[in-house]
C-alpha angles and dihedrals in degrees: 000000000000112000125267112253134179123249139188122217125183122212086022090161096063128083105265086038102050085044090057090039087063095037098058090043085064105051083054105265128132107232126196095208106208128205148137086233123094103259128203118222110259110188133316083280098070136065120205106208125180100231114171094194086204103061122058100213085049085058101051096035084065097037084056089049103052083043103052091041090029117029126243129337110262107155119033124191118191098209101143109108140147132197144167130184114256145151109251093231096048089057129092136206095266088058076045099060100036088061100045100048091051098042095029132008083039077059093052095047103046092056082048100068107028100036098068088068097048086053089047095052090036089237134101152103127214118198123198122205104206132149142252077236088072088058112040104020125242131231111246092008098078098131085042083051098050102044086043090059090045084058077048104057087032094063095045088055099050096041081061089051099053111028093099088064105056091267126124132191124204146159139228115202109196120194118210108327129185100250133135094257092055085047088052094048098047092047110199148282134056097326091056103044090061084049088062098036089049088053088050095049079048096066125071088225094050093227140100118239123265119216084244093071089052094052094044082058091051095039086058100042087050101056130083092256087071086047091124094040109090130143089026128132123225120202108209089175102122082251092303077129130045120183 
């Protein structure tokens, strides 16, 4: 059996997140599930912590917590993450920078604070949620797509920082996946039902993603198996991106 762990996933209460949440329980670890959603406990297994991604003092407030009730952080996924589709030129800096403190700087933030003690202990893995938008561009999302491959680039450098301490840094690019948000995004009625059905057409499998592929992807980067593979992305897009 690998060892349990603790881990620490933002945005927990999403769809990607709660996906991953579940993932990394069964393969035996303890997760402090952070979100600014209201979360349900979900076993002993699981810690609902309030994490606002935006807010320092939100950050290391939850960090404190999984780790007091927990242990330390061994295994961080960056799920938290927030979109709408725009025209580039129809958007301001305050969709800018709402975009760029949840997707990026949150990232930031939350390595900041739980890295140093995986590089202290000489054990960790970081998991990036990203998004094949971050390689390839899409159309409506380019803000999304920027601050997502600056997730990207930011994971690669620190993977090179801290590889000689135990610690890996990886990300996970999704394609379109059936979540909540995506729903959100899309709204509803006709328009929206040929949005879905041209995504799907998009793709080589002829499916959308589900939160569980993404997971499958996590829960393997995180383990010990993966344990040579750092500052890597991983396209978890049914072949809608080859590279």
């Amino acid at each position: 059996m690998p060892p349990s762990r603790v881990a620490l996933v933002t945005g927990g209460a999403g769809g990607i997140g709660h996906a991953i949440v579940n993932a990394l329980v069964a393969g035996g670890h303890r997760v402090a599930s952070g979100d600014i959603a209201s979360q349900q406990t979900s076993g002993e297994a699981v810690l609902p912590v309030h994490l606002d991604v935006t807010d320092r003092g939100s950050v290391d407030q939850a960090v404190t917590q999984a780790e007091r009730e927990l242990g330390p952080v061994e295994i961080l996924v960056n799920t938290a993450g927030w979109d709408e589709f725009h025209q580039f030129l129809e958007t301001e800096e305050g969709f800018w920078d709402r975009i760029i403190e949840l997707n990026y700087k949150g990232c930031l933030r939350v390595c900041r604070r739980a890295v140093p003690g995986m590089v202290e202990r000489g054990y960790g893995r970081v998991v990036n949620i990203s998004s094949d938008a971050a390689r390839v561009g899409s159309s409506l999302e380019a803000v999304y797509a920027g601050a997502k491959a600056a997730q990207v680039a930011f994971g690669k450098t620190l993977a090179r920082e801290v590889a000689s301490r135990g610690v890996t840094v990886n990300s996970v690019c999704p394609g379109p996946t059936e979540t909540p948000l995506l729903e959100g995004m899309l709204g509803a009625g006709e328009t929206s039902a040929k949005m879905v059905e041209a995504l799907r057409r998009a793709v080589p499998m002829r499916r959308l993603g589900r939160p569980e592929d993404v997971a499958a992807a996590v829960a393997f980067l995180t383990s010990d198996d993966a344990g040579f593979i750092t500052g890597q992305t991983l396209s978890v897009s049914g072949g809608l991106t080859m590279a």
